[in-house]
C-alpha positions, 0 to 999 in steps of 0.5 A: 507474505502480503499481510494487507487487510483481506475483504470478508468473502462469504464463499466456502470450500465447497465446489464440485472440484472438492469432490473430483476423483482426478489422477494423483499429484506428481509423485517423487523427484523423477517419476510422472503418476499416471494421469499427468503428462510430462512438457519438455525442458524449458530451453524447448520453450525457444522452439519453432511455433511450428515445432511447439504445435507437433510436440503438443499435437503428439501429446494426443487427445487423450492427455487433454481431455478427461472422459471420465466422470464429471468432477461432480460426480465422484466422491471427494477421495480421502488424502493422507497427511503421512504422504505428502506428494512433490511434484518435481521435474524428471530432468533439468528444466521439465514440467509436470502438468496435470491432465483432465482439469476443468473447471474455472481457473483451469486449462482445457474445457470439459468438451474438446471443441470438434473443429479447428479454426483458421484464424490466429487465436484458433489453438486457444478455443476450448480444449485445443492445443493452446487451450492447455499448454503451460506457461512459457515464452512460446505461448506468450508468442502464440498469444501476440501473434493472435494479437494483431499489430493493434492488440484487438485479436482480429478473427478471434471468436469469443471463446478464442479470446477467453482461450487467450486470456487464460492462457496470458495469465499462466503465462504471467504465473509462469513468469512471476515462478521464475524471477521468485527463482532467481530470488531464491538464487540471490538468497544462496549468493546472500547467505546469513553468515552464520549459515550455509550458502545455501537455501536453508529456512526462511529469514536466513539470508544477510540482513540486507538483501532486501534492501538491495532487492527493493532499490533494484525494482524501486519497491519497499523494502516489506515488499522486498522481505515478501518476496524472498519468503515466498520464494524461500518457502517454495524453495524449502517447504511447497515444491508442489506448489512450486511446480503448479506456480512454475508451469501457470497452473497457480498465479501468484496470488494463490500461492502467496495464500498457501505459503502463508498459510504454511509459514509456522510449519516445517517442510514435511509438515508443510508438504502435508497440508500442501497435498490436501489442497494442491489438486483444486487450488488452481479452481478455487476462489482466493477465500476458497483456497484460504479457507481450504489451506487453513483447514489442512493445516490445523488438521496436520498440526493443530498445536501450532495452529493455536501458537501462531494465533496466539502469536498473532494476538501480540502485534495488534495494532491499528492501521491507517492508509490514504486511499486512491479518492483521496479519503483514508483507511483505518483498521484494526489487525490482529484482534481476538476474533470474538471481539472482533464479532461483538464490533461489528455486530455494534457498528451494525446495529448503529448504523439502523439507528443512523438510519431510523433518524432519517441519515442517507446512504446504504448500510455501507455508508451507514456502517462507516458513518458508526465506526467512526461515531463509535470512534470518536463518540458522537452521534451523527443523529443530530446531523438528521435534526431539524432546526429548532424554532428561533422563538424556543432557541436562546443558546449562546454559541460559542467557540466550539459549542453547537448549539443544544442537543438532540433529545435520546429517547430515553430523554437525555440530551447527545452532546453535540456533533463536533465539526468535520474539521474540529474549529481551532485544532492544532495540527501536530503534523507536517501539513504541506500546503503550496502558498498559491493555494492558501492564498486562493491563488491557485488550485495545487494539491497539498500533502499530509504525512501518512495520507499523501497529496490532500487536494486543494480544498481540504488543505484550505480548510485545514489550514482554516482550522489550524489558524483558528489555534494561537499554537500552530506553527508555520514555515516557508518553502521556496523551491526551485523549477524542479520542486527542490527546496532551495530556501525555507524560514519558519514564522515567529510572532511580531513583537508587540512594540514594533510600529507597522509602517506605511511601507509595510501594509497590514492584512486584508481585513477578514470577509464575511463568506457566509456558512457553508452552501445550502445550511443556515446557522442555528436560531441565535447565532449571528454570523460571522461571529456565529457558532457552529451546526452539528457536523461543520466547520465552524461560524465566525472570522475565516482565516483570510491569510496574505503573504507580504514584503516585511520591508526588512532585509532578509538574509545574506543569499537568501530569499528576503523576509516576508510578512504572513498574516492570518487576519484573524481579530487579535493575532499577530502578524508573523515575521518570516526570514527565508534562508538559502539551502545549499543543494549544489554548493554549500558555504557551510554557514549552518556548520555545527562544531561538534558531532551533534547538529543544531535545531536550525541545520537538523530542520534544514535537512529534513526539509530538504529531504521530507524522507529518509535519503535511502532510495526506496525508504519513506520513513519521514526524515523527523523520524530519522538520524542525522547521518555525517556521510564522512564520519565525524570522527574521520574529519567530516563536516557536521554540516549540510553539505556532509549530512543527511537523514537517515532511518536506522536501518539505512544508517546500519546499511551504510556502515556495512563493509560490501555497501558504499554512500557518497554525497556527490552534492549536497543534496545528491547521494549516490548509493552502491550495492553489493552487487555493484548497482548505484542509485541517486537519491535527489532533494525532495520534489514539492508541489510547485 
């Protein structure tokens, strides 16, 4: 189940529905208590909208509507763990769907509405028949019908349209219950050898079912091991759930909550701590039902309650994520929560010392600015310092020195703010950058592993920042219309004792750009040979990068040889040769004669394809195997055109016996499931 950082929700299980004295839950397989109402098969969801509306008319009032006491009236009845109650259905493909609900995120209204409406969303008002139908097929119908030819719900009222959305969402539960089952049918068709071709635990099925389930919805493979446990866990452990996910009663999210919260217990365990929460689950907000569950499930078994934190303590670690803005995320999981505590009580409590120094932004903004200070130890005081008088300044900036610090006030000096981008830093990553853009030429994004697309003025500082360090490496890509690479060289310096020509002209000599817009650099500096504020870039020669002809040829069927300068004082120029790739044809020039590749065919490779060449698998081809698609040892090439990366897990995939790989090109592979589906993994797409 998702295990993604969950945002602080300060609600409580403490809504009237806790104390509501509803009927039972469904009892044993072929049994419906009293109090609940039994639906049709669910090959009725084909009938007639004619013949739906008379089944759910000749349900009568009574099963929709609950005269009896206000759920805020009654005392909350005790459960039983010992007893745990399964809904089930009586009969192939029926559902059991409770009566009397109300509330927020339930079917029906505490008042049945008295008059019907002529208008096409009329059966969707507040306790009509649409109002408190089960998810399915015929209800979808019902709500396009209400829809109109321009989704804008004509005649509706505004309780008909709330009607209607309720009614979509138990709709897309109902729909979400069903593929889950059909996943839970791939677990019996994808047994784990050593088990029965049935659904037995969760995690027993064949290693690589969930590889061939992501290819087939284009997702990853963690959301593809998500979605066979949950549809194992309903299978095994939850059938009320089940039942409520089945007929919309739960969307998928609150029953992904309950199911992990029951991952460490056996099924009647399971269906325990199912039973003290399955009658408000559906009227619970998601911090609601998570505390809720998690509280039954200590009460039925608080021992393995301890084991899975205990467990839990074991993979801590730290996450990071690119964010939609284009900013990034970075959190801690699984850390001891007193610890956890104290953190966040001293992130706090800096951010009001962020803000006693005069800082801007809400305690919000300030809490980020003192996470990362207490990340990286500085003191973003010193950005709210004034400038100090010219006359009381003689600091002599250098690299990388901002100047004097703020005075604490117990009278010792903060060391200074380091730059947002530190001047000079070398990058250890593969930072991406369209040529046009590093040039000033155009506005293309660039990408940085593990954070994604950067926009254009952030890759134009990193690559600023990086050129101010003499170790930062450069390559060259050249692409196709399509963005695939067809051509790459990585720089090498000029040698020393080699004569620039009138031919082959010299960079640009730097510009002075000033410091940024709306700073002045401190008193005694003297840009651009200046130094840096607290909390920006540094002052001094910006990198003004040129890419020229070098005059030289370049290799046979390649793209010619370039010169890239950074025109920074003292560095040299470097020298670029632009090898062709072979992505149609390969005439085998990078061939290695033994198993292993060499340093130059393994690069070409992995900038050929940026990721792993399984179809869904992202993990960066650095990280991977070169992989000979014919082995080696049965006569393949150790070359381009019959190697590729590959993450161990794909690797391992591709040598299975009921999986088969080609490399239809040599840069196409064509993969073939178990199942018969084949999918094409082409050459990474690069900004163009």
């Amino acid at each position: 189940m998702p295990t993604e950082p969950v945002p602080p929700d300060p609600e409580r299980d403490d809504d009237p529905a806790r104390a509501a004295g509803e009927p039972d839950a469904p009892g044993p397989a072929g049994e419906v208590p009293a109090g609940w109402r039994q639906l049709p098969p669910s090959q009725q969801d084909w009938l007639t909208q004619d013949e739906w509306i008379a089944w759910l008319d000749s349900t009568g009032p009574g099963e929709c509507d609950d005269p009896g006491e206000d759920p805020g009236d009654a005392a909350a009845q005790p459960h039983d763990p010992a007893q745990p109650r399964a809904a089930a259905k009586a009969g192939r493909g029926a559902r059991a769907v409770k009566g009397g609900r109300r509330g927020p995120g339930q079917p029906g209204s505490a008042r049945r509405a008295a008059d019907d409406s002529p208008g096409p969303a009329g059966a969707f008002a507040a306790g009509h028949l649409l109002d408190t139908a089960a998810g399915g097929a015929a209800l979808f119908g019902f709500a396009e019908n209400a829809a109109g030819d321009d989704d804008r719900f004509a005649g509706s009222s505004d309780d008909e349209l709330t009607g209607v959305i309720c009614a979509l969402d138990r709709v897309e539960a109902a729909a979400s219950a069903l593929k889950h089952a059909a996943v839970g049918e791939m677990i019996r068709r994808r047994p784990d050898p050593g088990c029965e071709p049935v659904l037995d635990e969760p995690g027993r099925w064949e290693e690589f079912t969930a590889s061939e389930l992501a290819w087939a919805l284009a997702d990853t493979r963690w959301a593809a091991d998500n979605m066979l446990d949950l549809a194992s866990t309903l299978a095994v452990k939850l059938p009320g759930t089940r039942a409520a996910f089945r007929s919309g009663m739960l969307r998928q999210s609150k029953v992904e909550i309950i199911a992990a919260a029951v991952v460490n217990l056996d099924p009647g365990e399971a269906r325990a701590a199912e039973a003290l929460v399955l009658d408000r689950a559906g009227r619970l907000t998601p911090g609601g039902l998570r505390a809720a569950i998690k509280r039954a499930v200590i009460q039925v078994a608080p021992d393995k309650a301890v084991k899975r934190r205990e467990k839990g303590e074991q993979e801590a670690r730290v996450e990071r994520w690119p964010e939609l803005s284009g900013n990034a995320g970075l959190a801690g999981r699984e850390l001891p929560p007193a610890d956890v505590l104290a953190a966040d009580q001293r992130i706090t409590w800096w951010a009001r010392q962020l803000k006693k120094a005069g800082l801007d932004g809400d305690m919000d903004q300030l809490r980020a600015r003192a996470y990362i200070d207490i990340m990286l130890g500085r003191d973003s005081r010193l950005l709210a310092q004034p400038e100090p008088p010219a006359s009381t300044d003689t600091t002599d900036c250098g690299p990388g020195d901002g100047g004097s610090g703020a005075p604490d006030p117990d009278g010792t000096r903060t060391p200074p703010v380091p730059g947002v981008i530190p001047a000079g830093f070398a990058g250890r990553i593969n930072l991406t950058i369209p040529l046009a853009t590093v040039l000033g030429l155009a506005d293309r994004p660039g990408e940085m592993p593990g954070l994604g697309p950067i926009d254009p003025a952030l890759a134009r500082d990193l690559a600023r920042a990086a050129a101010a360090n003499p170790h930062t490496s450069y390559c060259v890509t050249v692409t196709d219309q399509q963005g695939h690479a067809i051509g790459h060289g990585c720089a090498r310096p000029e040698p020393k004792n080699h004569a620039r020509t009138a031919e082959r002209p010299g960079p640009r000599p730097p510009r002075d750009h000033g410091p940024p817009v709306g700073h002045s650099p401190p008193a005694g500096c003297d840009p651009p040979a200046g130094c840096d504020p607290p909390g920006r870039p540094r002052y001094g020669p910006r990198p003004e990068f040129t890419f020229t002809g070098s005059g030289d040829d370049g290799p046979p069927g390649g793209y010619g040889a370039w010169r890239l300068s950074t025109g920074l004082p003292g560095r040299p120029d470097l020298l670029i040769a632009l090898d062709p790739i072979a992505i149609d044809t390969c005439d085998h020039r990078f061939e290695a004669r033994g198993h292993d590749p060499g340093v130059k065919l393994r690069h070409l490779t992995q900038i050929r394809h940026a990721t792993c060449t399984g179809p869904t698998c992202r993990r960066p081809s650095t990280q991977s195997d070169f992989e000979h698609n014919i082995p080696y040892e049965a006569g393949g090439r150790t070359c381009l055109c019959n190697g590729g990366p590959k993450c161990r897990h794909e690797h391992r995939l591709k040598q299975h016996p009921h999986w088969k790989v080609e490399q239809v090109t040599p840069a196409t592979f064509r993969w073939t499931t178990p199942s018969g589906r084949q999918y094409l993994t082409e050459p990474t797409r690069y900004p163009i």
